[in-house]
N, C-alpha and C positions, 0 to 999 in steps of 0.2 A: 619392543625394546625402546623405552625413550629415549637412550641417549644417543642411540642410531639415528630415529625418526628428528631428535633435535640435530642432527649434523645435516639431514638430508635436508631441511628446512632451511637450515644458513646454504648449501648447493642451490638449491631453487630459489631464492631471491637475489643470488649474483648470476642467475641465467635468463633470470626474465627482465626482459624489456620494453617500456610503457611510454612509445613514444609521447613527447610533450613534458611528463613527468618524471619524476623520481620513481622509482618500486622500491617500498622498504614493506618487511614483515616483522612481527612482534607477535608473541604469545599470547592468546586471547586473556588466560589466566595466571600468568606468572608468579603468584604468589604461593609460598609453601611453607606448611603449619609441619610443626613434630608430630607424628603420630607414633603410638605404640602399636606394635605386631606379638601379638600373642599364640603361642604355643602350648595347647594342651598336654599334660602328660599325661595320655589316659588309663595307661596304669594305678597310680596314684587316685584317681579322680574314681577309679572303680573300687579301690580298698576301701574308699571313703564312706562308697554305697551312695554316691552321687551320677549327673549325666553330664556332660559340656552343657545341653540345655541351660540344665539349672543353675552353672555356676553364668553362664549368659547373662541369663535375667537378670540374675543378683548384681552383676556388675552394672548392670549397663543400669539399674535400679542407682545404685549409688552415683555414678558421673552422672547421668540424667534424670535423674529421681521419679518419682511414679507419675504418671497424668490420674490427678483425681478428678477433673472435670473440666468443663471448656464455658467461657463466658462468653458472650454472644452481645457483641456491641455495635449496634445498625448492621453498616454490612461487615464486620469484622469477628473473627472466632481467635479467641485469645484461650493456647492451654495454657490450666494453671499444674504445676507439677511442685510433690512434693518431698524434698531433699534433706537427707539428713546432716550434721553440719558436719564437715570438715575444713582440714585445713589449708592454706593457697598454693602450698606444693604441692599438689596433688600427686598421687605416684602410684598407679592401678594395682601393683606387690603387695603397698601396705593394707588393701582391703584383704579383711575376715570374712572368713565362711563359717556361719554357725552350724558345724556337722558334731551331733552326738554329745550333748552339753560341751562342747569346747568349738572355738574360733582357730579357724585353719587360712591363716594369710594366703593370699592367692601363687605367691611366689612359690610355695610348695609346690604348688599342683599344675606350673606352667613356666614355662619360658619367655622373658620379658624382654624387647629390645625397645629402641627409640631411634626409629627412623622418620626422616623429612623426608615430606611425600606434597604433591599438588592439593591446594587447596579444594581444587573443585577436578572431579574425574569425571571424561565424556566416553561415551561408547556408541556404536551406530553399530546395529545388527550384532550387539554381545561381543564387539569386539573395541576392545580400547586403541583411542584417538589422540591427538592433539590439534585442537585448533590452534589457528594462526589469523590473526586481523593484518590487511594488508593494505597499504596508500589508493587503493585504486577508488577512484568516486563511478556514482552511474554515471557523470558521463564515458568515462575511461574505458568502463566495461561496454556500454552502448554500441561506441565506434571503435573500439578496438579487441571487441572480444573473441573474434576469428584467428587472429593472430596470439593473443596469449592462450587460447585454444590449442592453438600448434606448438605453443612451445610448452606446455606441459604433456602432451602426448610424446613428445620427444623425450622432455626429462622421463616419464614412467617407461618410455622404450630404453632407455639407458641407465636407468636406475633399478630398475622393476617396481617402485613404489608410488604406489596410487596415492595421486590427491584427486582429492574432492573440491570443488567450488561452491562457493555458497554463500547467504547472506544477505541483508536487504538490497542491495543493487543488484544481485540477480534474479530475488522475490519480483522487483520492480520492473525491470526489463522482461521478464515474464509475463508477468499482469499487463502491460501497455501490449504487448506485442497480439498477446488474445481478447485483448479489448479493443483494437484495433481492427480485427479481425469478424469482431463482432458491430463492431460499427459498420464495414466496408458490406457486410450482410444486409446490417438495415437500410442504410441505402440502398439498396438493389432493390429489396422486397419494396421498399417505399416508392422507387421508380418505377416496376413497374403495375404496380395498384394503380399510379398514376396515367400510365401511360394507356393502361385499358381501360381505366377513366374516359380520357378523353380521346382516345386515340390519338394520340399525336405524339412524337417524340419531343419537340422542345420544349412544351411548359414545364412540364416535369422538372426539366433541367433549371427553369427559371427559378419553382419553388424549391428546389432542393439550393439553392443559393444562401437560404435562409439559415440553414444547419453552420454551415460555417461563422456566420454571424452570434448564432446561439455557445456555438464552442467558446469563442472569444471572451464573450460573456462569463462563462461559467470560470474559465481558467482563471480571467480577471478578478473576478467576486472572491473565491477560495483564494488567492493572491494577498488582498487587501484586506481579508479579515484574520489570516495568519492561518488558514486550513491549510493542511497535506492534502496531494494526489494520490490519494488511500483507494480502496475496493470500492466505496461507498459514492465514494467522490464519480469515482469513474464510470459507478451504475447511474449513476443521477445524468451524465454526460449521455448515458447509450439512451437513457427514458426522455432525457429532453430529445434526442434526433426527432421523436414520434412528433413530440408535442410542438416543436419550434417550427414547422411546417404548416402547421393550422391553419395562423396568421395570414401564410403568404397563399394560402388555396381561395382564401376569401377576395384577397386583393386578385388574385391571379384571374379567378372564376370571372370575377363580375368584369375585368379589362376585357377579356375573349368573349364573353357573351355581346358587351355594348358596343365593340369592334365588329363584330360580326354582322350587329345590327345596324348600324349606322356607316361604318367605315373611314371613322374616324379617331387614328389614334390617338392625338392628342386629347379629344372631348374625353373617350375611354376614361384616359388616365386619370381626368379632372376629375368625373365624376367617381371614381373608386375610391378617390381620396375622400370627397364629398360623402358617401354612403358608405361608404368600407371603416370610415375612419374610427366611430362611437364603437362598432361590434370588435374592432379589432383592440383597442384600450382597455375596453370594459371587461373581455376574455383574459386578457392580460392581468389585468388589477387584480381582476376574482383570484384567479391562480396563486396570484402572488401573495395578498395576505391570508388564502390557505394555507401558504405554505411560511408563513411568519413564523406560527409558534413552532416549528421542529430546527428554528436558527435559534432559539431562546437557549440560553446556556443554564439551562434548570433540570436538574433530576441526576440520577446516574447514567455513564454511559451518553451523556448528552453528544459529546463531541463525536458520536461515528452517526447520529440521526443530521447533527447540523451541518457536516460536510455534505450531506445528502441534500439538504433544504439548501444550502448555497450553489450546488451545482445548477439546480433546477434554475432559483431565483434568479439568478448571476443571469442566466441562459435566458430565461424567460426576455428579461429587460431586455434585453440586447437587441435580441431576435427582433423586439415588434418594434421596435425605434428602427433600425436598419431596415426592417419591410417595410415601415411608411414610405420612406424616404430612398432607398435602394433600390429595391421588387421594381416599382413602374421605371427607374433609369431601366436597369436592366430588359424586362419587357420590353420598351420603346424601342432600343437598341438592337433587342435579335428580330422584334418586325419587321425592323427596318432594314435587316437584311437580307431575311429567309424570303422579304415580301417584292422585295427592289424600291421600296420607299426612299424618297430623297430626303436626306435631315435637312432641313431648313435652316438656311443662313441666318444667321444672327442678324436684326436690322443695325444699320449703323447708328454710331447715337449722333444726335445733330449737334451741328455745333451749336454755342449759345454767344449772341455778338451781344456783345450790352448796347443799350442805348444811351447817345450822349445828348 
């Protein structure tokens, strides 16, 4: 009954509470066309030596006229349908039925009314809905979804009428929440590849430093070129974790080998910089103008390939600038803990007396 379900709807939005915000609801589709409801007489419609079928076709022939064929223009199917002419009050009574050399108005053979009805009718499992759009943005749903959680389980325990949630902020908060989840995996599996790498627990921890820097990267890029945090965007994030790593195993690898050998951190770091530097740019570059053309805004469907190519790229940059420059701080730093290294004091700077 909608005119229940629309009462129970103005109940539920003077019960729900959003703190920080307002809660208003409104009808997804408010808008309502006359429609006519027709009733067959099918007695009449049988003296005729007719079906409802036939008199179907024939109607819905004249309001919508026949599809004689569909043109096909790029990616676009256009029917073309063809109608007989009438005139702009249309009124489905005055259509003829040609039964038995004579025309039989439809009014004979049915019951006509003209009821307003929804423009657009929803159903979920064959049963008729109304949606409802409501004030709440992701973040609202994010951090406060537990609690209007509870206060719709409440309304449906004192109402008995279910509502449903739904909608891109829950699409969204869905999507982050398992992509999140699939991140928190790939780290682990990446830790510990690493870790029986080298057997060691903290470089691991060093190179994985690098993923965070790569995130930054990606959110920023899709940021400033006006991308959504869509599926595509967000698979590009879980494939850089693998890749944004590389960078820092190179820098990582050759510090622990020249530290080992010599035992000297600081020379280490110098020289990683020295030798590390050309492989780690030039990895970097190749990647990144592979992955140029799928940012080019060219073809169909371009926009879900280049949110893909900006998470990477975005990620890519980021990552190997912050390992040149970050990875040996970082390294230097837990040697100098895990080893009991003393950081060395800054020399002082001298003064400078002019001469007179």
């Amino acid at each position: 009954n909608r005119e229940i379900t629309e009462q129970a709807a103005d109940q539920l939005a003077g019960r729900i509470t959003n703190p920080g915000n307002t809660f208003t609801m409104a009808r997804q589709y408010p808008e309502e066309v006359d429609t006519y409801h027709i009733r067959f007489i099918t007695e009449r419609i049988m003296q005729l030596g007719l079906s409802e079928r036939q008199v179907i076709d024939f109607m819905e022939s004249r309001a919508r006229g026949n599809m004689i064929t569909e043109w096909n223009r790029e990616d676009e199917s256009i029917a073309l349908r063809l109608f007989t002419s009438r005139d702009t009050g249309f009124d489905p009574g005055d259509i003829r039925i040609p039964v038995r050399g004579r025309s039989v108005p439809v009014r004979e053979i049915a019951t006509i009314s003209r009821v307003p009805e929804l423009q657009q009718l929803e159903r979920i499992d064959q049963a008729p809905v109304l949606s409802y759009v409501t004030s709440l943005s992701l973040a609202d749903w994010w951090f406060n979804k537990e609690d209007i959680r509870r206060q719709l389980t409440a309304f449906t325990r004192d109402t008995g009428i279910q509502v449903r949630v739904g909608g891109s902020a829950v699409q969204v908060d869905k999507l982050l929440r398992d992509m999140g989840t699939l991140l928190l995996i790939s780290l682990i599996l990446i830790y510990i590849i690493l870790a029986i790498q080298y057997e060691n627990l903290k470089y691991p921890i060093i190179i994985l430093f690098a993923v965070p820097f790569a995130w930054v990267g990606s959110i920023f890029l899709l940021w400033a070129a006006g991308s959504t945090l869509n599926t595509l965007s967000l698979m590009g994030v879980l494939i850089l974790t693998g890749i944004a790593v590389n960078d820092a195993i190179l820098k990582v690898d050759f510090m622990r080998r020249y530290l080992a050998e010599t035992g000297n951190l600081d020379e280490a770091i110098r020289q990683a910089g020295l030798h590390r530097f050309r492989p780690v740019v030039m990895t970097t570059l190749t990647t990144t103008l592979g992955l140029l053309p799928m940012v080019i805004p060219v073809g169909d469907g371009y926009e879900f390939r280049q949110a893909l190519g900006l998470a990477l790229m975005g990620g890519m940059i980021t990552s190997t600038l912050l390992t040149l420059y970050l990875i040996p701080l970082i390294f230097k730093w837990v040697e100098t803990i895990t080893s009991g290294r003393k950081i060395p004091e800054a020399e002082p700077i001298p003064e400078i007396v002019p001469k007179y």
